[in-house]
C-alpha positions as CSV (number, residue, x, y, z in Angstrom):
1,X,-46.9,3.5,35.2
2,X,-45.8,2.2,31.7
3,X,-44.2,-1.1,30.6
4,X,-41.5,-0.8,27.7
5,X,-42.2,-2.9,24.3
6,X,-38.9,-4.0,23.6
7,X,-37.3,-6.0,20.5
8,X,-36.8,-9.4,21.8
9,X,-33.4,-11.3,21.1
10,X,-35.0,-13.9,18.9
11,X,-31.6,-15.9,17.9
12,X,-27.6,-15.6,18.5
13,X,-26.9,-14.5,15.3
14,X,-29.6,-12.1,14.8
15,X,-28.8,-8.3,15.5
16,X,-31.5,-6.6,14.2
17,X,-35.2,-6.9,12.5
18,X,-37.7,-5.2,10.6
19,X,-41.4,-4.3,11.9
20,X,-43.5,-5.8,9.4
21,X,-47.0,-5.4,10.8
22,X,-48.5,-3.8,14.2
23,X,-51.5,-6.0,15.0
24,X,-52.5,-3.7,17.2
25,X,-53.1,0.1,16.8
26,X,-51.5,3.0,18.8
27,X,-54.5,3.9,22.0
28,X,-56.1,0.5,21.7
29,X,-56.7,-1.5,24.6
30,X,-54.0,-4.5,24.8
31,X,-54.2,-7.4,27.3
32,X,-51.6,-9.5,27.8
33,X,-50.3,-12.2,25.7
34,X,-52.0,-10.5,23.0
35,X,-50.2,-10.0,19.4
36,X,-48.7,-6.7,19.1
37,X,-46.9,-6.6,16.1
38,X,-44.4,-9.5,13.5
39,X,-40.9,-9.1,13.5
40,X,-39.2,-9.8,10.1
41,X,-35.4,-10.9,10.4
42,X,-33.3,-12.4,8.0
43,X,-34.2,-15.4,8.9
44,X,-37.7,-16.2,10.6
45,X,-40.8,-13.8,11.4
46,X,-42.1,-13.5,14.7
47,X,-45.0,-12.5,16.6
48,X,-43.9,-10.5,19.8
49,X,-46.8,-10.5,22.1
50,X,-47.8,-7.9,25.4
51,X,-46.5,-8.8,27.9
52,X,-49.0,-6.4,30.1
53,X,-52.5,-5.0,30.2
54,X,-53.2,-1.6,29.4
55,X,-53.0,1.0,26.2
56,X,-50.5,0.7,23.6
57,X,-48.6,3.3,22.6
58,X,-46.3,2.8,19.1
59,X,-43.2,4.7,18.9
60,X,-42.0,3.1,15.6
61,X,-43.8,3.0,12.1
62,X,-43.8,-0.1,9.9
63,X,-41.6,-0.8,7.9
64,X,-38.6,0.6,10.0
65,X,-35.7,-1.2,10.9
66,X,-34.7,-1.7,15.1
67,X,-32.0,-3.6,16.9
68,X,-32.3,-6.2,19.4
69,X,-33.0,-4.4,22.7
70,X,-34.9,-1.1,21.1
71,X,-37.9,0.3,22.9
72,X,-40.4,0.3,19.8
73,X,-43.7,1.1,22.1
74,X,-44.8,1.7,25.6
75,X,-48.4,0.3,27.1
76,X,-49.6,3.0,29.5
77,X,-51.5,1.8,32.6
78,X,-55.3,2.4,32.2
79,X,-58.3,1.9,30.0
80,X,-58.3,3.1,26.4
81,X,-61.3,5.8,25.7
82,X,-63.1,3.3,23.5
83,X,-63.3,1.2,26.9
84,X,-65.1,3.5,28.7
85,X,-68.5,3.1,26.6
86,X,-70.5,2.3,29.9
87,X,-70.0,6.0,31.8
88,X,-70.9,7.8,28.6
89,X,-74.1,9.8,28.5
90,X,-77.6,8.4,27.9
91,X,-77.9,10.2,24.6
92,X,-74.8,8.8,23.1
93,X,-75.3,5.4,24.6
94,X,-79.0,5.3,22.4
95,X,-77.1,6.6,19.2
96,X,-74.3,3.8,20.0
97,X,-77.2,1.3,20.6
98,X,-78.9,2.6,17.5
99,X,-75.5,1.4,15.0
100,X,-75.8,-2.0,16.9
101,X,-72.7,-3.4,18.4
102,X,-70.3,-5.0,16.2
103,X,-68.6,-8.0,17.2
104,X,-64.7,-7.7,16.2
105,X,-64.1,-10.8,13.8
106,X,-61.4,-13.1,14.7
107,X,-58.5,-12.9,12.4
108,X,-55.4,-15.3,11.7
109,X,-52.0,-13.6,11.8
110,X,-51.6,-13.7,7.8
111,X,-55.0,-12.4,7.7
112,X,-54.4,-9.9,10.2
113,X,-51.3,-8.9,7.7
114,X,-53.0,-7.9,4.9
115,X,-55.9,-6.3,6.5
116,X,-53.0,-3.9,7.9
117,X,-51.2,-3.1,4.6
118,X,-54.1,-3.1,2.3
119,X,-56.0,-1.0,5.2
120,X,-59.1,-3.1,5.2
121,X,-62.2,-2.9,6.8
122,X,-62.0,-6.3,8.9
123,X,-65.8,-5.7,10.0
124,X,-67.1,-5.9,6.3
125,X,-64.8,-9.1,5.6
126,X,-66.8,-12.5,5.7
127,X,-65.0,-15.2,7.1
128,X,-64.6,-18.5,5.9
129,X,-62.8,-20.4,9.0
130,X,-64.2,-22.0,12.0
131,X,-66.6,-19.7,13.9
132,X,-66.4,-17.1,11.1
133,X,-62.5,-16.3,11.3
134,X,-61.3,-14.3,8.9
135,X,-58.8,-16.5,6.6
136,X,-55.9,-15.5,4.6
137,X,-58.0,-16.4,1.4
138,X,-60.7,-13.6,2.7
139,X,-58.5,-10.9,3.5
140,X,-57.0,-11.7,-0.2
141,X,-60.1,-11.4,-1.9
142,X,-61.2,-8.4,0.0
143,X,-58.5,-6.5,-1.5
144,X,-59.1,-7.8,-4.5
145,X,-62.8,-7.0,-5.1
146,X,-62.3,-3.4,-3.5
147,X,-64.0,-0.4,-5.1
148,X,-62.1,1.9,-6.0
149,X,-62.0,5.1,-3.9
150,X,-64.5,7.8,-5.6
151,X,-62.6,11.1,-6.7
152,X,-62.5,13.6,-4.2
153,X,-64.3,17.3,-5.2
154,X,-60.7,18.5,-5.6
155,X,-59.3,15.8,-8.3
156,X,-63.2,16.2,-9.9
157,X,-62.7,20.1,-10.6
158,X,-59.0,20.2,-11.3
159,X,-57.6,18.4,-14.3
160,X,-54.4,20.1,-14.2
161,X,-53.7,18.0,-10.9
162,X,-54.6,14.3,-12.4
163,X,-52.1,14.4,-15.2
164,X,-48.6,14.2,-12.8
165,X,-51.0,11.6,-10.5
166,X,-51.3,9.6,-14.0
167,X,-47.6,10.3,-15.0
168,X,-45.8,9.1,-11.5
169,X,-43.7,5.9,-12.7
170,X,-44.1,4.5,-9.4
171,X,-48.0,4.6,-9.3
172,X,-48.1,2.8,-12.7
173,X,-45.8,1.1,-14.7
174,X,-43.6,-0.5,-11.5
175,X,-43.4,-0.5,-7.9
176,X,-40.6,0.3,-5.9
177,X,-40.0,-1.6,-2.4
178,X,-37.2,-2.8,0.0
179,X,-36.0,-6.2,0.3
180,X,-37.5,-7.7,3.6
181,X,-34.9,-9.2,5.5
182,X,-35.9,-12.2,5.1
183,X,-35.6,-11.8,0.8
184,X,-32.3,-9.9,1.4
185,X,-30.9,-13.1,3.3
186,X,-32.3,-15.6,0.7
187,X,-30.4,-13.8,-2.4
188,X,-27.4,-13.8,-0.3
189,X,-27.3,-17.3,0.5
190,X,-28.1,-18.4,-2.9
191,X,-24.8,-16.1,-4.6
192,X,-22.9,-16.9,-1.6
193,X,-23.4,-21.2,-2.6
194,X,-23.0,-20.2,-6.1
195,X,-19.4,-18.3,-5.9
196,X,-18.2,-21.4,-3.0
197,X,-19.2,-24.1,-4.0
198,X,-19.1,-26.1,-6.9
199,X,-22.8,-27.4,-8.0
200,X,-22.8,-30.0,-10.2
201,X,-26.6,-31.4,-11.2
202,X,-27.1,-35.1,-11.7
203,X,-30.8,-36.2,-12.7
204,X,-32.8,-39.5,-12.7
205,X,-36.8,-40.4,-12.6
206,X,-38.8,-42.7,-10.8
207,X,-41.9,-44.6,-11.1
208,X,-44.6,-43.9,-8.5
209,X,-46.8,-46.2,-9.2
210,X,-46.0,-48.6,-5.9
211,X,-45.8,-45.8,-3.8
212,X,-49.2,-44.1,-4.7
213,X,-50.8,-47.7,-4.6
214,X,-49.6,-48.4,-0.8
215,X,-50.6,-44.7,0.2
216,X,-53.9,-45.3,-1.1
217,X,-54.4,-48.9,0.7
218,X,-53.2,-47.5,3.8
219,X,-54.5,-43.7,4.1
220,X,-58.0,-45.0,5.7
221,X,-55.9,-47.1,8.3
222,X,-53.2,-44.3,9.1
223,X,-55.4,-41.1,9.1
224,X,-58.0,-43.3,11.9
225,X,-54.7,-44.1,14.0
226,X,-52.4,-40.5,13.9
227,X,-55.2,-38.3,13.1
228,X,-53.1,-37.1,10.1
229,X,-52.5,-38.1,6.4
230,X,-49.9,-40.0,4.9
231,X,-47.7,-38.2,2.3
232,X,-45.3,-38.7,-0.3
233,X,-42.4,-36.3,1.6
234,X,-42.2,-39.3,4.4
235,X,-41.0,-41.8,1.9
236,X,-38.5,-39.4,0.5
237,X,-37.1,-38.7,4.4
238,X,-37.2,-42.1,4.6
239,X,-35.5,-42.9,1.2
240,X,-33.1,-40.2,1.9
241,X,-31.8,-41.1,5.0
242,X,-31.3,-44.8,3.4
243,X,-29.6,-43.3,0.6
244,X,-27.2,-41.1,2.9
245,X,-26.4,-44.1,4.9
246,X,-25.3,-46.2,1.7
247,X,-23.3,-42.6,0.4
248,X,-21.8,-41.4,3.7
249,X,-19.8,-38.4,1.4
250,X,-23.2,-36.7,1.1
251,X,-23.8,-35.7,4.7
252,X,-20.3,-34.0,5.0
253,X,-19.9,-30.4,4.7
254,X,-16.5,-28.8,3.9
255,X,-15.2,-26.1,6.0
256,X,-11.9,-24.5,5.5
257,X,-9.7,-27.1,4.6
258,X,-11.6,-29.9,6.9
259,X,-13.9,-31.9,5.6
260,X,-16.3,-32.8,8.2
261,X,-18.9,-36.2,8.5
262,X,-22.0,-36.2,9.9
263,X,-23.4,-38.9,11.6
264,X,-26.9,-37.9,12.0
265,X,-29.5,-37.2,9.6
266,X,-31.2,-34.0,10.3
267,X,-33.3,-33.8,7.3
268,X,-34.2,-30.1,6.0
269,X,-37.8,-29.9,4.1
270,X,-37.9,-26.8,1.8
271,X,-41.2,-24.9,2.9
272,X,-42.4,-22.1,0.5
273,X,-44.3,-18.9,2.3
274,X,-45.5,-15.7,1.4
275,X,-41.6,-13.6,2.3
276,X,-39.7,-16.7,1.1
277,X,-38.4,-20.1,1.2
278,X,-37.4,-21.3,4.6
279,X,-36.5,-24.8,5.3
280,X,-37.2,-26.0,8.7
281,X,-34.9,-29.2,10.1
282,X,-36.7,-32.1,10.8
283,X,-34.7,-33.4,13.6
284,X,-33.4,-37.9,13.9
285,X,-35.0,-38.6,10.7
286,X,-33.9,-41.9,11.3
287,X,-35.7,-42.7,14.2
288,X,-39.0,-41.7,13.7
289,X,-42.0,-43.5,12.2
290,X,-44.1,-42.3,9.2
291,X,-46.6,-40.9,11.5
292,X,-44.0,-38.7,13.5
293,X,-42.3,-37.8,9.9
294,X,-46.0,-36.3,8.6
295,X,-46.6,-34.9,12.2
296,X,-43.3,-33.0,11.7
297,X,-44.0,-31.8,7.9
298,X,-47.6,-30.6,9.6
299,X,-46.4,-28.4,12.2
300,X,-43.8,-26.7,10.3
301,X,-45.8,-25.9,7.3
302,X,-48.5,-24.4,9.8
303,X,-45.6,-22.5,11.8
304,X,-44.5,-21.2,8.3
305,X,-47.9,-20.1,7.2
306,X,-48.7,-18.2,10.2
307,X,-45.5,-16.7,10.3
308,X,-44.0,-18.6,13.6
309,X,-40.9,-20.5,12.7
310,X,-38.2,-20.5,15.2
311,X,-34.9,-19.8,14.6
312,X,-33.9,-23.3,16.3
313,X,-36.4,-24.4,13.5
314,X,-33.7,-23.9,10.9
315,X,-30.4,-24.5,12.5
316,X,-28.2,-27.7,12.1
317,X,-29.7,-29.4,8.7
318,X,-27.4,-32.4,7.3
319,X,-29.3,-32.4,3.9
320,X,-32.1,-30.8,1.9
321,X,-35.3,-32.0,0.0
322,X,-37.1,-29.8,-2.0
323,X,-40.6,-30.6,-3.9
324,X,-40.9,-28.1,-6.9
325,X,-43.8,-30.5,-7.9
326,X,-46.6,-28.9,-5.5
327,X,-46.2,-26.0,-7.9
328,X,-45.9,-27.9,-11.4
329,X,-42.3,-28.2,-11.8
330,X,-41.8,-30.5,-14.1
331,X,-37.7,-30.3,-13.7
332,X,-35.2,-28.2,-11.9
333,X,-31.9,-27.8,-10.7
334,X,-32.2,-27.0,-6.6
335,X,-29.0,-25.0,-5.2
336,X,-27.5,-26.2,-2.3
337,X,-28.0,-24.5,1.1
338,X,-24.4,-23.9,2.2
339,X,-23.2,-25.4,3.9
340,X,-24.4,-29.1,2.9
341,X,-23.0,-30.9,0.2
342,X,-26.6,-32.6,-1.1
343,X,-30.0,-31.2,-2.4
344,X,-32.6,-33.2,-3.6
345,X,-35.7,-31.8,-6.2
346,X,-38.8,-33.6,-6.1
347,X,-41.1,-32.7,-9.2
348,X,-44.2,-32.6,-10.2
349,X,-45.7,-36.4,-10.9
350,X,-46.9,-37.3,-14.5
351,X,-48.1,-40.0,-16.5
352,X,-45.6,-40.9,-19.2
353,X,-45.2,-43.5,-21.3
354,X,-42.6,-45.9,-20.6
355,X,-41.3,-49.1,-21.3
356,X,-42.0,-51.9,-19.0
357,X,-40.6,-55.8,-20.0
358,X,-40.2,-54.7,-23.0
359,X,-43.9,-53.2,-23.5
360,X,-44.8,-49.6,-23.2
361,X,-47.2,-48.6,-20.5
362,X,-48.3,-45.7,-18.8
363,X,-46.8,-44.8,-15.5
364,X,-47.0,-41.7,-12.9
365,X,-43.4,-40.6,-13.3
366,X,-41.5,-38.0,-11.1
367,X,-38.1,-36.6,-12.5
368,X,-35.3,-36.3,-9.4
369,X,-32.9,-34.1,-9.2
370,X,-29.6,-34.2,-6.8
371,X,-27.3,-31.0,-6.6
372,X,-24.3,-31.8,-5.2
373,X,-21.3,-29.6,-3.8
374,X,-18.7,-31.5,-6.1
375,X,-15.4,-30.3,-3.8
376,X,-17.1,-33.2,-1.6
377,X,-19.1,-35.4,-3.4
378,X,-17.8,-37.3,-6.8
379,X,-20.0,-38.0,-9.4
380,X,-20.3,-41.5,-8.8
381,X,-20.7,-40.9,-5.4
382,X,-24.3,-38.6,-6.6
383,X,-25.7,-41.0,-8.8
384,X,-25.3,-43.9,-6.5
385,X,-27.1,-41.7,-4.0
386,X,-29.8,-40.8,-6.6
387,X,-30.0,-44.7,-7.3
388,X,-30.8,-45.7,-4.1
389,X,-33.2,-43.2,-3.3
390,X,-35.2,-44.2,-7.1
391,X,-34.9,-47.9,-5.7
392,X,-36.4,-47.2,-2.7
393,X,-39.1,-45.3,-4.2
394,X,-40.2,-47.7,-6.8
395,X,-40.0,-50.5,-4.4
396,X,-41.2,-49.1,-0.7
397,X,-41.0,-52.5,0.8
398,X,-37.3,-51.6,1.2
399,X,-38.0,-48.9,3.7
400,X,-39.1,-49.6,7.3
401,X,-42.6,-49.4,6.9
402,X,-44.5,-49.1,10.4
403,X,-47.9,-48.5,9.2
């Protein structure tokens, strides 16, 4: 008896996917719950897991595109042949003794990903996680360090046959590859809010100084009680939501000919991965504490990195904040991600003179940005918003602190 693999409908929108990965090989013993292989939609990546014991059988390569609903393997009732090491012969049980058995390493799903496509050993990669898992760091590295494969007796003896090797464009000078679905969706999105909508930048800066002074008095305090840091994103939430509240235009989107207010603040936080940028929603920002805010932040950027965002994850956003500064972004202009009306950039943080009571001093400054759709939002309207969120930055006291 055999149980069909099939694609999963993984959102109401979604019709169709790409295999990414197979975490497990075709033959190989698969129990159930385990990972069998990622699918990559325009949207999120998700691991679909066995939902039966037995051998797995692939009947699609990676890479290929399915449809909701497709049979992509079977898993055949039964032991592998690797499984039956026990009922083998004395003889070969000494020579299998003789290797020593090897313990199969523990790997994390992004891991587990680059072991498959850079066709890694994962029994000669040292892991650096707890209990000796196999990070994403590791499997990096591995590929990196890799000797190169020696010639083979034919490419030794026959120069004629290196030359068009050497001369392929592809092998050398670039690298051809398909969009993921994922990539395909985001360059879509981004022309689709460029040719609708009409983006007009509006930038201010603000002075961190009282922010980074109460993080610091009260990390100790709030790491003992939630078990988690305190970050700067919670204040922004926090200013944001303040700063929507006082510019009610902002969390509007325009459809049609309507124009339609929102009167919740679903807050979306701009999440960078390895396929793209997805920005997960983090739900009533209004009514949660710091603690639940940073809680939130936590989960989503470890569902991103291990490839297990939802797609309820990314529905229903009001607003956007994106931090360029965790990768040095000094200033940028964020597009909006249709259809909201409101972006903010967060930058990196530097120490700039500036002038103080008439005095020059030295402060961390961060440069904000707010892209704005401008069919909604006049420009009085953004700089007001950008205003209030500076105000409540510089002076945090504003905020309803709860920690």
């Amino acid at each position: 008896m055999s149980v069909e693999v099939k694609v999963p409908a993984v959102g109401e929108s979604i019709s169709s996917g790409v295999v990414s990965v197979w975490h497990k090989k075709s033959g190989e013993q698969v129990s159930a719950g385990d990972p069998l292989f990622t699918l990559e939609t325009d949207k999120v990546s998700t691991e679909i897991n066995a939902d039966a014991d037995g051998v797995l059988q692939t009947l699609v390569a990676e890479g290929a595109e399915v449809k909701i609903g497709d049979v992509v393997a079977t898993i055949e009732e039964g032991k592998a042949d690797g499984a039956e090491t026990k009922a083998k012969p004395p003889e070969k049980k000494t020579e299998t003794a003789k290797a020593g058995p090897q313990k199969e390493p523990v790997l994390s799903p992004s891991a587990r990903r680059i072991v498959t496509e850079e066709k890694l050993d994962p029994q000669e990669i040292r892991g650096s996680g707890k209990g000796g898992r196999v990070m994403k760091s590791d499997a990096l590295s591995a590929a990196q360090n890799r000797a190169p494969e020696p010639p083979t007796e034919k490419a030794k003896g026959d120069h004629a046959e290196e030359k068009p090797a050497a001369a392929q464009p592809e092998s050398g000078r670039f690298t051809r590859k398909k969009m993921s679905p994922l990539r395909r969706k985001i360059a879509a999105q981004l022309v689709m809010a460029q040719h609708t909508a009409a983006i007009l930048t509006t930038f201010n800066e603000c002075d961190m100084t009282a922010v980074q002074e109460l993080r610091a008095k009260s990390q100790d305090a709030f790491t003992k009680k939630n078990g988690l840091k305190l970050g700067f994103m919670s204040f922004f939430i926090k200013a944001t939501v303040e700063a929507l509240k006082a510019v009610p235009s902002i969390n509007s989107r325009i459809e049609g000919e309507d124009s339609i207010q929102n009167h919740y603040y679903d807050i979306g936080v701009a999440v960078g991965t390895e396929r793209g940028l997805v920005v997960p929603v983090v739900r009533d920002a209004d009514k949660k504490s710091f603690a639940e805010l940073e809680r939130d932040i936590a989960n989503f950027a470890m569902k991103a990195r291990e490839g297990k965002m939802k797609i309820e994850d990314l529905q229903g956003g009001v607003f956007t904040i994106s931090n360029g500064g965790v990768y040095g972004s000094l200033l940028s202009t964020p597009i909006l991600n249709p259809p909201q009306s409101g972006i903010l950039g967060m930058h990196t943080i530097q120490k700039r003179p500036v002038a103080i009571n008439g005095e020059v001093a030295i402060r961390p400054m961060m440069y904000l940005a707010l892209s704005y759709d401008h069919r909604a939002v006049d420009g009085k309207e953004a700089v007001t918003f950008l205003i209030t969120v500076k105000e409540a930055i510089e002076d945090p006291n504003k905020l309803a602190l709860d920690f």
